[in-house]
C-alpha positions as CSV (number, residue, x, y, z in Angstrom):
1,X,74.1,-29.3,44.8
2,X,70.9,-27.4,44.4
3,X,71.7,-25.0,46.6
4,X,74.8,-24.3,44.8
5,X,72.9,-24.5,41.2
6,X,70.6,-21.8,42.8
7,X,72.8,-19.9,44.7
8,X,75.9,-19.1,42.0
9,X,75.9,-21.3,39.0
10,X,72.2,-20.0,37.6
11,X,72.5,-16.2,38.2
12,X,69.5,-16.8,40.3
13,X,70.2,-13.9,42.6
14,X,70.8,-11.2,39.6
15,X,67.3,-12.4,38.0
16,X,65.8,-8.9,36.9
17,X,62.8,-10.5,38.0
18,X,63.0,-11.5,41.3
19,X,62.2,-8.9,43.6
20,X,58.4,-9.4,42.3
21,X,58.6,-12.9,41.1
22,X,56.4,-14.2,44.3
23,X,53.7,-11.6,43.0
24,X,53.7,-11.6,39.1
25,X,56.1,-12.2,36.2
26,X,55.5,-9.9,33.2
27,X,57.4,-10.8,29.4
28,X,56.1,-8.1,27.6
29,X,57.8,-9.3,24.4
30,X,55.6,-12.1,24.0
31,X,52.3,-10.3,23.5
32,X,50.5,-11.3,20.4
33,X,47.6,-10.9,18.5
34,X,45.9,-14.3,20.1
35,X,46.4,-14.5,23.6
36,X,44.7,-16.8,26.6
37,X,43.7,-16.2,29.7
38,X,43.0,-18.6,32.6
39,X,43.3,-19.1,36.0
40,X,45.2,-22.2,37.6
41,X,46.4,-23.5,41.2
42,X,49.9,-24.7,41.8
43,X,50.2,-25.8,44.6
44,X,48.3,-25.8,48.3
45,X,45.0,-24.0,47.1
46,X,47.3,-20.7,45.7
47,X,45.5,-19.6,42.4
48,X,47.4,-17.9,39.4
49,X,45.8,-16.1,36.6
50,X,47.9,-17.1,33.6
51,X,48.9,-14.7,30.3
52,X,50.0,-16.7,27.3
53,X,50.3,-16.1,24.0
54,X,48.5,-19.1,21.6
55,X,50.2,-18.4,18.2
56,X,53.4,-19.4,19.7
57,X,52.7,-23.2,20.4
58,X,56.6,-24.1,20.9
59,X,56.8,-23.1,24.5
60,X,59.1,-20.5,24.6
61,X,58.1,-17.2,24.6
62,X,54.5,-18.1,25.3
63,X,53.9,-16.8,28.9
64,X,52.8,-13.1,28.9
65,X,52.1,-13.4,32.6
66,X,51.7,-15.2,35.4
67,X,50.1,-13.2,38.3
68,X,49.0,-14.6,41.9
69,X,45.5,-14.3,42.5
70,X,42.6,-13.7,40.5
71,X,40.9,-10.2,41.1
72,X,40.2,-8.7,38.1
73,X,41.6,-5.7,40.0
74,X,45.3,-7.0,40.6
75,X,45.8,-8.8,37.0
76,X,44.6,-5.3,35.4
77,X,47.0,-3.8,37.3
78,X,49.8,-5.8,36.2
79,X,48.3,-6.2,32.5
80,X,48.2,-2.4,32.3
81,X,52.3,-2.3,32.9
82,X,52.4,-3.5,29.1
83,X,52.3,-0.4,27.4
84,X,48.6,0.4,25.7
85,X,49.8,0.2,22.2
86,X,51.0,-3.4,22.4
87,X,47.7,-4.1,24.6
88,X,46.0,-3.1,21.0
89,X,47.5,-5.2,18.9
90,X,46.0,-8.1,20.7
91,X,42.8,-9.4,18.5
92,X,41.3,-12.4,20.5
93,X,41.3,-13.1,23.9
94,X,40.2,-17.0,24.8
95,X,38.9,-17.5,28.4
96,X,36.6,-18.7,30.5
97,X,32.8,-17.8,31.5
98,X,34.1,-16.2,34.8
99,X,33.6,-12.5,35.0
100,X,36.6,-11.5,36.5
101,X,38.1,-12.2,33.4
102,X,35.8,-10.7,31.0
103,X,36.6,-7.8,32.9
104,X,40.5,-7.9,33.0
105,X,39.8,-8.3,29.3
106,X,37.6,-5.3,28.7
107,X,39.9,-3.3,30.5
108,X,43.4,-4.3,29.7
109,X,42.4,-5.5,25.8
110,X,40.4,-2.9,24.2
111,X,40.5,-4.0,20.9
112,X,39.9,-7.8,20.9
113,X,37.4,-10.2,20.7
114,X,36.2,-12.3,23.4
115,X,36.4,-16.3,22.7
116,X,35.2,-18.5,25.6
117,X,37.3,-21.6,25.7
118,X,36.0,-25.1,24.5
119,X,36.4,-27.0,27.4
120,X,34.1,-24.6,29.2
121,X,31.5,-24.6,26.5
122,X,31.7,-28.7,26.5
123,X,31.1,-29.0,29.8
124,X,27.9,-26.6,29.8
125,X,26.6,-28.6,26.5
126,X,27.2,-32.0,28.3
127,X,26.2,-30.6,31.5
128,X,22.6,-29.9,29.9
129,X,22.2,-33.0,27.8
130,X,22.4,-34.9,31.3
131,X,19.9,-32.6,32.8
132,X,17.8,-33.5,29.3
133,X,18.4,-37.2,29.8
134,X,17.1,-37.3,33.4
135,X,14.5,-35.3,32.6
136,X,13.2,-38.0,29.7
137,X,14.1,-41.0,32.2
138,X,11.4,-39.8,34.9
139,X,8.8,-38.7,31.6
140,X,9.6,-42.7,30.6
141,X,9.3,-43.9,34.2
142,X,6.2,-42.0,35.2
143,X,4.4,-43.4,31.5
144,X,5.5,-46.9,32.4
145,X,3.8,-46.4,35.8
146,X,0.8,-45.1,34.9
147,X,0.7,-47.7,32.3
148,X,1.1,-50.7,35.0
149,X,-1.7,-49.4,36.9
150,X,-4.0,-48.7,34.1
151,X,-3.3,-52.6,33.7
152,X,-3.8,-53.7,37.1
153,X,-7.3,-51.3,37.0
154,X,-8.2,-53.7,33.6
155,X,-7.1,-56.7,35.3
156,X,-4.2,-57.7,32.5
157,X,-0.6,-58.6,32.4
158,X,1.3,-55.8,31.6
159,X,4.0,-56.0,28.9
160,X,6.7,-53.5,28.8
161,X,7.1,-51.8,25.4
């Protein structure tokens, strides 16, 4: 049956699309003004770089792209097939901290702000808070030793704070 869905029912076989759907998929008619850009793996280690556009929250028409790979060099290449004066309406970017995709942004987006994402910017606050807290536990640690031996030099019971 899925076979047969695939093979005539769907209009798989006509897609416009398919002779470069393993590579990239480009909907150049859902650019917008605030777009995001991120990386993902489907499946078995394969990582996409991911185009879609944010003010459109329903689902369809949200993917701009979807391109396999990563380098900055291969996205731009793709990104670039969008003609330039839709490429400048776009306003802000969101991503990540990687620098492959500042790059694809600088390049491909000339006009738009740069927003790094908030899950990225959590993790680095949380990520230094921990560092912070372990820091404080070995300050506390080494004051409670040196406080043990002090008493031990003076001969008294010591008594934790």
């Amino acid at each position: 049956m899925t076979s047969q869905y695939k093979g005539f029912i769907s209009a798989y076989r006509e897609w416009d699309l398919l002779d470069h759907a393993t590579e990239y998929v480009l909907f150049k008619q859902n650019i917008g003004p605030c777009l995001c850009i991120d990386e993902t793996s489907l499946s078995c280690g394969e990582l996409y770089t991911v185009v879609t556009n944010r003010a459109d929250r329903s689902g369809r028409g949200n993917l701009v792209a979807m391109i396999r790979g990563t380098k900055s060099e291969e996205v731009i290449k793709v990104l670039e097939m969008i003609h330039v004066s839709k490429r400048k309406t776009v306003k802000e970017v969101t991503l990540n901290f990687s620098p492959t995709m500042i790059r694809t942004v600088r390049t491909t987006f000339p006009n738009t702000t740069m927003t790094n994402d908030r899950f990225h910017v959590q993790k680095l606050f949380y990520e230094a808070i921990g560092e912070l807290r372990i820091t404080y536990r070995w300050m506390a640690r080494d004051l409670e030793n040196d406080e043990i031996q002090r008493c031990r030099e003076l001969g008294i019971e010591y008594v934790p704070f």
